[in-house]
Each structure stands twice: as structure tokens, then as C-alpha cells.
C-alpha positions as CSV (number, residue, x, y, z in Angstrom):
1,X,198.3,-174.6,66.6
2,X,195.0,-172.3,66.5
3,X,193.0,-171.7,69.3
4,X,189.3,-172.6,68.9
5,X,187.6,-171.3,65.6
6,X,190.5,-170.1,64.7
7,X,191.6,-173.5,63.7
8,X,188.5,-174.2,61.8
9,X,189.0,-170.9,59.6
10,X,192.7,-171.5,59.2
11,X,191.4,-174.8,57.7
12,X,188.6,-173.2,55.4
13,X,190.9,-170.8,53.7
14,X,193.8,-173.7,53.1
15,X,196.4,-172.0,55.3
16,X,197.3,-175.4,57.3
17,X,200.2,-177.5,56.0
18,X,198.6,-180.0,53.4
19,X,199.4,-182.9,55.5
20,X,197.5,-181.4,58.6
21,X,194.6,-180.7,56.5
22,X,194.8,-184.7,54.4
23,X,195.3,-186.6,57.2
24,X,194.1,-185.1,60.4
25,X,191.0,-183.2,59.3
26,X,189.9,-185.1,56.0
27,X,190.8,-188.0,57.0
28,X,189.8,-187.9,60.5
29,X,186.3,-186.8,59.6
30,X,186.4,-189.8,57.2
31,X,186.5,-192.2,60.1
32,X,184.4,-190.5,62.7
33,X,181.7,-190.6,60.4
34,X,182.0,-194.3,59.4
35,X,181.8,-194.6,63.3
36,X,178.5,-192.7,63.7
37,X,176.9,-193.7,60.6
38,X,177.5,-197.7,61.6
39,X,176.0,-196.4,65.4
40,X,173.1,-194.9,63.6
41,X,172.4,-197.2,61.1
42,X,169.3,-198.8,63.1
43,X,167.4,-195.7,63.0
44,X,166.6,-194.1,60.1
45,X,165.7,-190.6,61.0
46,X,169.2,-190.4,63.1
47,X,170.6,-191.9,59.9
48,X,169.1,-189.4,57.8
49,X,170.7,-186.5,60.2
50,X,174.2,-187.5,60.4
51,X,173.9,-187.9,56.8
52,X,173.7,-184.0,56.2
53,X,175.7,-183.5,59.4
54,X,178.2,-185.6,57.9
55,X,177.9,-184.4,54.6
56,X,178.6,-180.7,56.1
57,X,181.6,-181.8,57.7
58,X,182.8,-183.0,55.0
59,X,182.3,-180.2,53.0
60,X,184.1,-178.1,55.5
61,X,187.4,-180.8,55.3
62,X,186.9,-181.1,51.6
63,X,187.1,-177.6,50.9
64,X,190.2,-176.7,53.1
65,X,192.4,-179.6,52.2
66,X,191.4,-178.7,48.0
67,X,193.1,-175.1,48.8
68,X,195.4,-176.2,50.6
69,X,196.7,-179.1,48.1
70,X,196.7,-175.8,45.7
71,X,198.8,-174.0,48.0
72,X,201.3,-176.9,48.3
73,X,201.1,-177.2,44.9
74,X,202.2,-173.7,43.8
75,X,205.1,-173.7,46.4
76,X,206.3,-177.0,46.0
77,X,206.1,-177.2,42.2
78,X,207.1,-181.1,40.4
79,X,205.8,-182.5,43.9
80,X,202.7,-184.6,43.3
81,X,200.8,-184.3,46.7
82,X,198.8,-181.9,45.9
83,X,197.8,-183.7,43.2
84,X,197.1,-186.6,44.8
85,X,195.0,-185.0,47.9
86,X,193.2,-183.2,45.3
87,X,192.3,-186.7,43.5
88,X,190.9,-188.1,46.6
89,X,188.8,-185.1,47.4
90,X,187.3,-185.6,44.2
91,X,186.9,-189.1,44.3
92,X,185.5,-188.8,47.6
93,X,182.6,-186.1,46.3
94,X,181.9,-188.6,44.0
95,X,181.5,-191.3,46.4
96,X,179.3,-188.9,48.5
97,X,176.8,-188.3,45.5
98,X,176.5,-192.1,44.7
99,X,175.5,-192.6,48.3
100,X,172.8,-189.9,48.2
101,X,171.1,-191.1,45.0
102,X,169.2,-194.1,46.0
């Protein structure tokens, strides 16, 4: 594995196996910040912050699981994973513009 910011570059530029990337950073962001969103929900400013903190993080696992599903699906051609991971990337950007527009 990488060491330190290593990891999160490796990430950015879709160079991790697409499962790494799906299921440990996309959707591991995806729960942490259902965590800290339902912790924060009582106080709006500190709402309003992990919002775009969220939102950033997000970006960051978004991003690197999108070229890495295009990665695994030039290598692994007739597979539908890559497919899929994109799908749920999109669908999830979606889901994050519904929830900014009030």
C-alpha cells in the first residue's frame, strides 16, 4: 500500500485497483459522512462546514474511482464494473446537487 500522500495521489490519478478505490475510499467516505453529518445535524454552522468538507472529500473519491473505473474498463474489456462504478459516481453527483439546492 502507499505511504501517506502517496496513497491519496495514487487515488487522484485512478492508479488503485477499481475495487480499492469503490469500496474503500468511495464508499467509505460515503459512510463517514453520513456519520458526521447525523452528529452535526443540531448545529447549523457545523452542518454547513462538513457540508463543503464533505462535499471536498467526495470530490477527491469521486474523481479517482471515475479514472479508475476507466482504467478497468480499458484493461478488462466486456466486464461491466467499470460501468457500474461509473453509474454510481454519477448518480451520486446528482444526489449531491439535489441536496445543495434547497
Amino acid at each position: 500500500m502507499a505511504e501517506g500522500g502517496e496513497y491519496f495521489v495514487k487515488h487522484w490519478r485512478g492508479e488503485m485497483p477499481l475495487f480499492r478505490s469503490f469500496w474503500v475510499n468511495l464508499a467509505g467516505t460515503n459512510v463517514l459522512s453520513a456519520i458526521v453529518f447525523l452528529l452535526s445535524e443540531p448545529w447549523p454552522i457545523v452542518a454547513l462546514l462538513v457540508f463543503f468538507l464533505a462535499f471536498a472529500i467526495w470530490l477527491w473519491a469521486a474523481v479517482g474511482v471515475w479514472r479508475s473505473a476507466d482504467a478497468y474498463s480499458k484493461r478488462y474489456r466486456g466486464k461491466v464494473w467499470g460501468h457500474i462504478a461509473s453509474t454510481v459516481v454519477v448518480l451520486q453527483g446528482l444526489s449531491w446537487i439535489a441536496r445543495a439546492i434547497p
